[in-house]
C-alpha positions as CSV (number, residue, x, y, z in Angstrom):
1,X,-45.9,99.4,116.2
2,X,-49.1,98.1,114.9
3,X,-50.8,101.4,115.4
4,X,-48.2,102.9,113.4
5,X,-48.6,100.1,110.6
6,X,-52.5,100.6,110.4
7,X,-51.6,104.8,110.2
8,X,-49.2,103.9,107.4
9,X,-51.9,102.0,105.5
10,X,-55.0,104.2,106.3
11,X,-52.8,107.1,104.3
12,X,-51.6,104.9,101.6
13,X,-55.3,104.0,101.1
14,X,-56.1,107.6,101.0
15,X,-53.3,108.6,99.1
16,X,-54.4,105.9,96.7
17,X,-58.0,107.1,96.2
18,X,-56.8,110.7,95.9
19,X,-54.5,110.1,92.9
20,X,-57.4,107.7,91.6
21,X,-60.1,110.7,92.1
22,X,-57.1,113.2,90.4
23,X,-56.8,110.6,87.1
24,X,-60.3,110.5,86.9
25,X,-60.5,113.8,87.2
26,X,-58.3,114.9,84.5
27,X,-60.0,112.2,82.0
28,X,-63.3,114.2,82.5
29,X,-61.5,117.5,81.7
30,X,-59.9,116.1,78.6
31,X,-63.3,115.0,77.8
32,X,-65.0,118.6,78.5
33,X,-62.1,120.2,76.5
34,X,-63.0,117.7,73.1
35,X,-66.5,118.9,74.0
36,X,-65.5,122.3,74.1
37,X,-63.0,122.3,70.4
38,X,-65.8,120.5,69.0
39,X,-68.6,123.1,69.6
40,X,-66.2,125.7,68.8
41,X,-65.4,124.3,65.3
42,X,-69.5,123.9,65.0
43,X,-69.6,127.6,66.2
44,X,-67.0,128.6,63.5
45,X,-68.8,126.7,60.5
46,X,-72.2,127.9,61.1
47,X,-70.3,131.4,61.3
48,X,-69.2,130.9,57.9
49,X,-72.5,129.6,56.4
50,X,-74.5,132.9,58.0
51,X,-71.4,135.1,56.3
52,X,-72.2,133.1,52.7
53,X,-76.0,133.6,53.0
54,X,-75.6,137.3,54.2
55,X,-73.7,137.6,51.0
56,X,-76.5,135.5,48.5
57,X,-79.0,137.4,49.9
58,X,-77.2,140.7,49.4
59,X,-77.4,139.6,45.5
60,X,-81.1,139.7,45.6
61,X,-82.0,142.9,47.3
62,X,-84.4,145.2,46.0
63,X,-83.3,149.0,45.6
């Protein structure tokens, strides 16, 4: 019986450090996916800005 108690608790403990490793895990994704929306949304802006200066410039074109 004791071997079967310290096999119980060797998998709990592992069990425990896996779903520990998982949460841990997720929180960096959720971090890398902020990351990502952010520099995205920086993307889009400077998008917009090189659209609006395409267009001055096109206002002072020499034909």
């Amino acid at each position: 019986m004791p071997e079967l108690e310290q096999s119980v608790d060797t998998l709990s403990s592992v069990s425990q450090e896996t779903s520990a490793s998982a949460e841990e895990m997720l929180a960096e994704s959720d971090c890398q996916l902020r990351k990502i929306e952010n520099t995205n949304n920086i993307g889009l802006q400077l998008h917009g800005l090189s659209k609006s200066l395409s267009m001055t410039t096109q206002r002072f074109k020499v034909n």
